[in-house]
C-alpha positions in Angstrom: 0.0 0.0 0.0 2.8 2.3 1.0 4.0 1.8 -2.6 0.8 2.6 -4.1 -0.7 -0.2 -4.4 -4.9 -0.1 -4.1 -5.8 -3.6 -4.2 -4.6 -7.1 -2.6 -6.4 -10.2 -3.2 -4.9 -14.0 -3.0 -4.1 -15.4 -6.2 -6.7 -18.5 -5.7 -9.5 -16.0 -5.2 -13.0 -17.0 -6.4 -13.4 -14.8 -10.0 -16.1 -13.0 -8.8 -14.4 -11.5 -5.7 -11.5 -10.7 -8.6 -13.7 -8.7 -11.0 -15.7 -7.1 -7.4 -12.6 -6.0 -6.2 -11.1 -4.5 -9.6 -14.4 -2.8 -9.8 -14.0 -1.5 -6.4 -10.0 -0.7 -7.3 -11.6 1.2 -10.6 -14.2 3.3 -8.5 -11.8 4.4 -5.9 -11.8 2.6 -3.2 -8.9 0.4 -1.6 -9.4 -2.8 -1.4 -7.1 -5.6 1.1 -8.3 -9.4 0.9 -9.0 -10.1 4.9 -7.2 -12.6 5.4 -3.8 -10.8 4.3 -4.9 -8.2 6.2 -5.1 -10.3 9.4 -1.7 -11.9 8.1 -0.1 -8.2 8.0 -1.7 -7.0 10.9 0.0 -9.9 13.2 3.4 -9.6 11.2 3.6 -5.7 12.3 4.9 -3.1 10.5 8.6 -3.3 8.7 11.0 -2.3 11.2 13.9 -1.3 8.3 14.5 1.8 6.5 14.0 1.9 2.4 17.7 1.9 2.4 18.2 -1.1 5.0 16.1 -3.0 2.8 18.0 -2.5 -0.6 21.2 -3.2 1.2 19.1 -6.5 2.8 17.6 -7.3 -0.5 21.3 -7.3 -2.3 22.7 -9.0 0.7 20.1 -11.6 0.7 22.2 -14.4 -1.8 25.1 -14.3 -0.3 26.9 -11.1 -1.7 29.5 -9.5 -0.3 29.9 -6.0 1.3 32.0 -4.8 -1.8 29.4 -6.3 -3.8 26.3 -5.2 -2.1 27.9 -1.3 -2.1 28.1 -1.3 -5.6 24.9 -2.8 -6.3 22.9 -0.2 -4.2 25.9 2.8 -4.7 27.1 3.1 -1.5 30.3 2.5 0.6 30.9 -0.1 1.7 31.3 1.6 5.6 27.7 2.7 4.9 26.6 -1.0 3.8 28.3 -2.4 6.9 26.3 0.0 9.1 23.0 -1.0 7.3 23.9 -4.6 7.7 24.5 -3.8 11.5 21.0 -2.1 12.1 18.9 -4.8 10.3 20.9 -7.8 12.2 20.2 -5.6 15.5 16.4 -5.1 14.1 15.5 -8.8 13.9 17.5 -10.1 16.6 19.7 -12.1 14.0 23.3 -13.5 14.7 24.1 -13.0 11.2 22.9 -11.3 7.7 21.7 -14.4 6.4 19.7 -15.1 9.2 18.2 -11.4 9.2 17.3 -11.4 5.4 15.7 -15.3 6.3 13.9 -13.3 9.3 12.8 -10.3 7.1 11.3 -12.6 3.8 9.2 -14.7 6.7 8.1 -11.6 8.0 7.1 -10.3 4.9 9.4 -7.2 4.8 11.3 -7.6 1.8 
């Protein structure tokens, strides 16, 4: 949503729920499928920055630091910091773990 998204549904969603929420979508309105919703609700809220997550994203397959700072044009101080503050976010031991943590949660 934050992107600007104005409709979720589930892919296995009955067709007419599809074409009554693209209607909705087309009039206006916003519409969220309830059960995401629920799901997103007891997730919470994406604890990282937009930056944390491109540095988490590019640091999600294994890259390294060097790597990951030219991907997302930073230094590679900077990326280290980034890496720091989403390991400290989620409670991770390492980067792998974090990005692991952060696709679960639904945050990248």
């Amino acid at each position: 949503m934050a992107a600007g998204a104005a409709g979720f549904v589930v892919k296995d969603s009955p067709p007419e729920q599809l074409v009554e929420t693209i209607r909705k979508v087309h009039a206006g309105l916003r519409v969220v499928d309830p059960g995401l919703a629920a799901e997103s609700l007891a997730r919470g809220v994406s604890p990282f920055t937009e930056r944390e997550r491109d540095v988490l994203r590019a640091a999600k397959d294994g890259a390294s630091v060097a790597e990951i700072a030219r991907t997302v044009h930073l230094s590679s101080g900077t990326v280290r910091n980034h890496l720091s503050a989403v390991i400290g976010k989620t409670g991770a031991a390492n980067r792998a773990e974090a990005a692991r943590t952060a696709e679960e949660n639904g945050w990248l």
